[in-house]
C-alpha positions in Angstrom: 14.6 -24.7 36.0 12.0 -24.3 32.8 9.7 -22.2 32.8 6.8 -23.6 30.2 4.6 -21.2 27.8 1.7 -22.3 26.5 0.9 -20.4 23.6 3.0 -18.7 20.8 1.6 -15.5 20.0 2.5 -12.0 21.0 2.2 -12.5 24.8 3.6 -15.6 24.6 7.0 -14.7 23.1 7.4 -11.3 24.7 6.8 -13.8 28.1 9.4 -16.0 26.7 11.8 -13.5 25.4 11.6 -11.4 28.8 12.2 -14.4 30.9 15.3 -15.3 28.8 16.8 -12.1 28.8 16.5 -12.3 32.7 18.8 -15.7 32.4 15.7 -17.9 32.8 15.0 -21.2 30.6 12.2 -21.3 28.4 10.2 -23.9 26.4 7.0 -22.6 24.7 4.5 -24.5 23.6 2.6 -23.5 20.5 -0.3 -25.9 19.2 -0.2 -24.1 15.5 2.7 -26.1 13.1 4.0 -22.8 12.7 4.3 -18.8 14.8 2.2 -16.8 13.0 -0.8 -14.1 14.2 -4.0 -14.7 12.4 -5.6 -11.3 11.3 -4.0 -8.1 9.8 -3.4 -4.7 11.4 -3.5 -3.8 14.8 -2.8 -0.3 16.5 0.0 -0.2 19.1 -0.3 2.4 21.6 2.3 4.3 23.4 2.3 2.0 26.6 2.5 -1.0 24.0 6.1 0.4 22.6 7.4 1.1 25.8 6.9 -2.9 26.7 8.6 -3.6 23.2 11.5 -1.1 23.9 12.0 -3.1 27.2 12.4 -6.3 25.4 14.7 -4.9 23.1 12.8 -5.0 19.6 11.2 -1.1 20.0 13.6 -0.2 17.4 12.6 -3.4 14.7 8.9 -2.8 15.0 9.0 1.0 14.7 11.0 0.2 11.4 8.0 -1.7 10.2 5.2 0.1 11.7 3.0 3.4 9.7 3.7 6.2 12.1 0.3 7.8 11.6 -0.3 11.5 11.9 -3.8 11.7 13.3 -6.9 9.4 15.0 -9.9 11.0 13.5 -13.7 9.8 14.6 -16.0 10.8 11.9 -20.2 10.3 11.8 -20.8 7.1 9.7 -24.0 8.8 8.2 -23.0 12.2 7.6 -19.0 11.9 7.4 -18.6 14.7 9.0 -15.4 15.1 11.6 -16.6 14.8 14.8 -13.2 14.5 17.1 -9.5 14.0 16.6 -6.5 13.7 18.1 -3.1 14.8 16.5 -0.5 12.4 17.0 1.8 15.2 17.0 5.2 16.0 18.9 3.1 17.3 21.6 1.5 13.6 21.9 4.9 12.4 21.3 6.5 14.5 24.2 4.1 13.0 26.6 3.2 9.6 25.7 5.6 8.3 22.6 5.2 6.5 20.1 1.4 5.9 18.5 1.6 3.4 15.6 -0.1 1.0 13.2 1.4 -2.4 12.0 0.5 -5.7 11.0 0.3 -8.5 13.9 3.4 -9.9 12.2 5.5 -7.3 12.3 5.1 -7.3 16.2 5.2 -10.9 16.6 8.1 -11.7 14.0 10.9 -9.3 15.4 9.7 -10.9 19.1 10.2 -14.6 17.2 13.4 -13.7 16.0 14.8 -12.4 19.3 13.7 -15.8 20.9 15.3 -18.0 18.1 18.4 -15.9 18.8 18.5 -16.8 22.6 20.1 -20.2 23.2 17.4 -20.2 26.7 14.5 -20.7 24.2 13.1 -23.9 23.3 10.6 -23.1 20.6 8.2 -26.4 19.9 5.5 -26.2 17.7 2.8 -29.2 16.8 2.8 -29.0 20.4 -0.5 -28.0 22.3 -1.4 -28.3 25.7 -4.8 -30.3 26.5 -4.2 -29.8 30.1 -1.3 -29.6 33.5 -0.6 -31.7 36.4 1.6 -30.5 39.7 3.4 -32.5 42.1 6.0 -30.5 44.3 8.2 -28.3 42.3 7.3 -29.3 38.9 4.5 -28.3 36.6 3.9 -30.6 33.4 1.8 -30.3 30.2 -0.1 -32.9 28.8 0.0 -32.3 25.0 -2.8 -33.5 22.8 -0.7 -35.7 21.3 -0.2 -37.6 24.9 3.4 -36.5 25.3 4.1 -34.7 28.5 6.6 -31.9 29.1 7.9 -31.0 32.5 8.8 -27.5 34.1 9.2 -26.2 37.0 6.4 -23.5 36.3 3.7 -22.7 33.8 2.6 -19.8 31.8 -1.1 -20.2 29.9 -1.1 -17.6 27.4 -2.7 -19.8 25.0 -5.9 -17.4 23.8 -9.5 -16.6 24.6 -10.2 -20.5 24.8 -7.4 -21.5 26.5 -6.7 -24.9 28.1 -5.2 -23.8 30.4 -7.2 -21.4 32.1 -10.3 -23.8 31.5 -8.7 -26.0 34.0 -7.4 -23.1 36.6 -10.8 -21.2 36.4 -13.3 -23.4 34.5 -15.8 -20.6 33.9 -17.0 -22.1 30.7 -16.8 -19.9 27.3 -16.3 -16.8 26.5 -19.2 -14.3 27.0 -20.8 -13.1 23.3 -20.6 -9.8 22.8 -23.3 -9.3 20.0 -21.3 -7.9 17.7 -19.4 -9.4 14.4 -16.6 -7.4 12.7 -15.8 -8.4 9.3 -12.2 -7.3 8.1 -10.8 -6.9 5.2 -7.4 -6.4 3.5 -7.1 -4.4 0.6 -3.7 -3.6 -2.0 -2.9 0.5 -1.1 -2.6 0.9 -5.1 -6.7 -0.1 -5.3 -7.2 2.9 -3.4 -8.4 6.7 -4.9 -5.4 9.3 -4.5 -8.3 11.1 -2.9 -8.6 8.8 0.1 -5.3 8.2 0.6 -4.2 9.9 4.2 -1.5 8.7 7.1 -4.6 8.8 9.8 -6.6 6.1 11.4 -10.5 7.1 10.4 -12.9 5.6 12.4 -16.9 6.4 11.1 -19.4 5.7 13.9 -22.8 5.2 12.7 -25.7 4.0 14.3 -24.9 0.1 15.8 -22.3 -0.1 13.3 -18.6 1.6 13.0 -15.6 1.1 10.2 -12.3 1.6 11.1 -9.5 1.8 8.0 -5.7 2.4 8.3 -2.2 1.9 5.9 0.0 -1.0 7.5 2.9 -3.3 5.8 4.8 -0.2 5.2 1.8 1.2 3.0 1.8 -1.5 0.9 -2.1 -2.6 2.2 -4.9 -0.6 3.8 -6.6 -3.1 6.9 -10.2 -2.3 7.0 -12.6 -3.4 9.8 -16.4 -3.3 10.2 -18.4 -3.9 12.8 -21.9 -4.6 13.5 -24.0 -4.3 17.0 -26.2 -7.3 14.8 -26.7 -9.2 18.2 -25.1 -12.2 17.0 -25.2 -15.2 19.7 -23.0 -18.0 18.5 -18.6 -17.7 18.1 -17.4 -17.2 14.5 -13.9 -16.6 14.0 -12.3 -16.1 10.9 -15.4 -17.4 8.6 -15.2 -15.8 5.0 -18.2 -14.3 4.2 -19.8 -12.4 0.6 -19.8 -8.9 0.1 -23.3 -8.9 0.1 -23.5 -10.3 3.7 -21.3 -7.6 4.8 -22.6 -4.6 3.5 -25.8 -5.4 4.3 -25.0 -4.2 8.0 -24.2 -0.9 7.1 -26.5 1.4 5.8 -26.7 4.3 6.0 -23.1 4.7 5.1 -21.6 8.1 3.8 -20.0 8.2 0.7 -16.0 7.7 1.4 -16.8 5.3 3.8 -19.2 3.3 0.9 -16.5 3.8 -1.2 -13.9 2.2 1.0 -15.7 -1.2 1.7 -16.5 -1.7 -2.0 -12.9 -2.2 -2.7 -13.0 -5.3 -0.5 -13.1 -8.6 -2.5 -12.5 -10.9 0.4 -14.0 -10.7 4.0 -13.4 -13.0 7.0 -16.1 -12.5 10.1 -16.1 -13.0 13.8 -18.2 -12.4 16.9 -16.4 -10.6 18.9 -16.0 -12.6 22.6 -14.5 -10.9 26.0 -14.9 -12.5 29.6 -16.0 -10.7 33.1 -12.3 -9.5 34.9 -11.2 -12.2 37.7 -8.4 -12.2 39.8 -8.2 -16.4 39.7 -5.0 -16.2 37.5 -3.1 -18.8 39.4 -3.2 -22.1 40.5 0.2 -22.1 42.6 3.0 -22.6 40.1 1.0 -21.9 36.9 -0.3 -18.8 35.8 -2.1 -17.2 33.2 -1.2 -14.2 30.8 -2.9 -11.8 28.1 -6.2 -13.0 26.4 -6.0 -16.2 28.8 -6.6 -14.4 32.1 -8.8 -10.7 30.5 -9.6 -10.8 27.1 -10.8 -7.7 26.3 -13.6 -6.0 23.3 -11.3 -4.3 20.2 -12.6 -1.3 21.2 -9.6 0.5 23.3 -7.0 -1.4 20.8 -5.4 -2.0 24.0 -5.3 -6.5 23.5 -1.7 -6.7 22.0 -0.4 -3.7 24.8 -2.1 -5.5 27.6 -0.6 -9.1 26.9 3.2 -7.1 26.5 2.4 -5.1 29.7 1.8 -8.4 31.2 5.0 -10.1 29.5 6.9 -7.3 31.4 5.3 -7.2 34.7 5.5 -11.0 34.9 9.5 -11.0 34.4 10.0 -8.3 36.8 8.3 -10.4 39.4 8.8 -13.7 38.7 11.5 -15.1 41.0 12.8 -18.6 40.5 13.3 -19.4 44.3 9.6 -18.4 44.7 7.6 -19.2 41.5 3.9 -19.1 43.9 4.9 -15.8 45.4 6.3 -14.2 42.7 3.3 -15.2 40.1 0.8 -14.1 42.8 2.9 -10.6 43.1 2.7 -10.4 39.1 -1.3 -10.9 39.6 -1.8 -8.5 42.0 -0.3 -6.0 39.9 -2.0 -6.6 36.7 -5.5 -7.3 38.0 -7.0 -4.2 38.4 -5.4 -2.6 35.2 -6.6 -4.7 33.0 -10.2 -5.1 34.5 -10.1 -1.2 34.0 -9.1 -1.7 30.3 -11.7 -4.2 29.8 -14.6 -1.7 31.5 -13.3 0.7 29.3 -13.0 -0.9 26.2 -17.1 -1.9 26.9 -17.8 1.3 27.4 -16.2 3.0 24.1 -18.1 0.3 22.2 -21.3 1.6 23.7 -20.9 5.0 23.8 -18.2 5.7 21.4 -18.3 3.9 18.4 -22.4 2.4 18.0 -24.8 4.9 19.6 -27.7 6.1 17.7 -30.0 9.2 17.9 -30.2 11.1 21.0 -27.2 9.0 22.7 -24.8 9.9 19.2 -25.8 13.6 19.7 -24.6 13.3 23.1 -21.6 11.7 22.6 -20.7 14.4 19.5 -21.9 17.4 21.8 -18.7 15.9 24.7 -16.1 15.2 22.3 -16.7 19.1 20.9 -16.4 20.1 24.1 -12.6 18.8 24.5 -9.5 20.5 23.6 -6.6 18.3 22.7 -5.4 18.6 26.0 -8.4 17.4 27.6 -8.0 14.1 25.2 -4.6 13.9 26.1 -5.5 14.1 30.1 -8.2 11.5 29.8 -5.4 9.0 28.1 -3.1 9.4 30.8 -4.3 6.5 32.7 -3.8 4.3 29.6 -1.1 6.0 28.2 1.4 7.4 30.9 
């Protein structure tokens, strides 16, 4: 039997690249002409590497990843430190590895592994308008007309996904209010002075900006985002300097300093759904942003869609595709509606309160030891 993917990203190719290791057939289905992530850098938590070891390209991705030393959350306004979190061998010993790459070097080493398994059908030019059923087969209706038959689906195709719009239909995605504008900028533009292996984050007041080294050091990914109530979708939309910066005031100095080294800025409004449990329609499934697309905030997205690549092969069972894919549902479900709460919440109360509600959140974080930080990511981490 075939198993069809919709979608080529990160969650699609770890799906892909699990199920062929298990001895399964695989055709994925990208829409794009070629496999590529669009944005720059994203953080990979412990929980995230563990999923990658699994697959077998842990070892390529560390190679290409910025093993940082430190998470640091410092006051937009003032700059002063406010918590951090040592990613130390102490971290290490208990969770593993904590690192920052670009989306390509996650997706590239999975893309590789996938072109070197003869079970992987890769087609790109190739994406899916909508699925029919009939017995034991699933098949795709491409936008082009073509079909493709399987014998089981896998929507992993993105926060508008196709597929889900047919197995759910709950319209769009929910607006969030907020628009982060990132940025890449060449690590030789940037002052000897503010060069550190750390992920800074400044939280100011409806605003934060996040920066951190990726490519191997050779770039610095910078992202800003704005509580600006925004009401309409924008993704990837290049915007001025102007526009930006304009949303972030007042700034303190390094942070200032930071964002004027940008020359080019893309924007988008950032878009998460309420959790379901309406994953499947018998033998199709959804995966990663399809079924809970989740706020930036936890930099849990990328570890969540891997988490589900590896739950999904574990379970999936090719004498049972129903059973197995509603086993595979039931496990993820109530994970990643708690990553999703979560990752609301630390937009709220962690990275865009103001006045009384920033003192607040400074007065708990000072309260914490490293070991209390280290207890309260156990859930996520562990």
């Amino acid at each position: 039997m075939t198993v069809l993917v919709v979608g080529g990203g990160i969650g699609g190719l770890a799906t892909a690249l699990g199920l062929a290791r298990a001895g399964q057939r695989v055709t994925v289905l990208e829409a794009a002409a070629v496999f590529e992530e669009i944005g720059a850098g994203i953080q990979v938590g412990p929980n995230g590497f563990r999923m990658l070891d699994s697959l077998g390209v842990g070892a390529v991705v560390r190679e290409r990843a910025v093993h940082v030393d430190e998470l640091r959350l410092r006051c937009g306004v003032s700059g002063s430190l406010v918590a951090s979190l040592p990613i130390d061998a102490g971290f290490r010993e208990r969770f593993g590895t904590y690192a920052v790459v670009h989306r390509n070097d996650v997706l590239t080493p999975l893309l590789d592994a996938c072109q070197d398994n003869e079970l992987v059908d890769l087609r790109v030019n190739s994406g899916v308008e909508s699925y029919t059923q009939a017995g034991d087969e699933v098949t795709a209706v491409l936008r082009s007309g073509d079909l493709v038959h399987g014998s089981a689906m896998v929507g992993a195709d993105g926060l508008r996904s196709a597929v889900r719009r047919q197995l759910v239909g709950d319209g769009d995605p929910v607006v969030s209010g907020h628009t982060t504008f990132r940025a890449v900028i060449p690590a030789q533009a940037v002052p000897a002075a503010l060069k550190e292996n750390v992920v800074t984050l400044w939280a100011g007041p409806r605003y934060h900006v996040v920066w951190y080294v990726i490519a191997g050091g050779r770039y610095v990914n910078l992202v800003a985002t704005t509580d600006n109530g925004a009401t309409e979708p924008m993704t990837g939309k290049p915007v001025e300097h102007s526009d930006v910066v304009r949303h972030f005031a007042p700034l303190c100095s390094d942070a200032a300093r930071i964002m004027e080294l940008a020359d080019e800025w893309r924007a988008w409004v950032l878009c998460d759904r309420e959790p379901i449990t309406t994953w499947q329609d018998s033998r199709v499934v959804l995966l990663g942003d399809a079924a809970h697309p989740v706020l930036q905030y936890a930099a849990q997205g990328a570890c969540q869609a891997l988490e589900d690549a590896v739950c999904l092969t574990s379970a999936f069972d090719h004498r049972d595709v129903a059973g197995s894919f509603a086993r595979y549902v039931s496990m993820r479900s109530a994970r990643t509606a708690r990553v999703h709460h979560a990752s609301r919440l630390m937009g709220r109360e962690v990275y865009h309160p103001a006045g009384s509600a920033a003192a607040a959140r400074d007065a708990m974080f000072a309260s914490w030891t490293v070991a209390d930080l280290h207890e309260r990511l156990e859930w996520l981490y562990g």
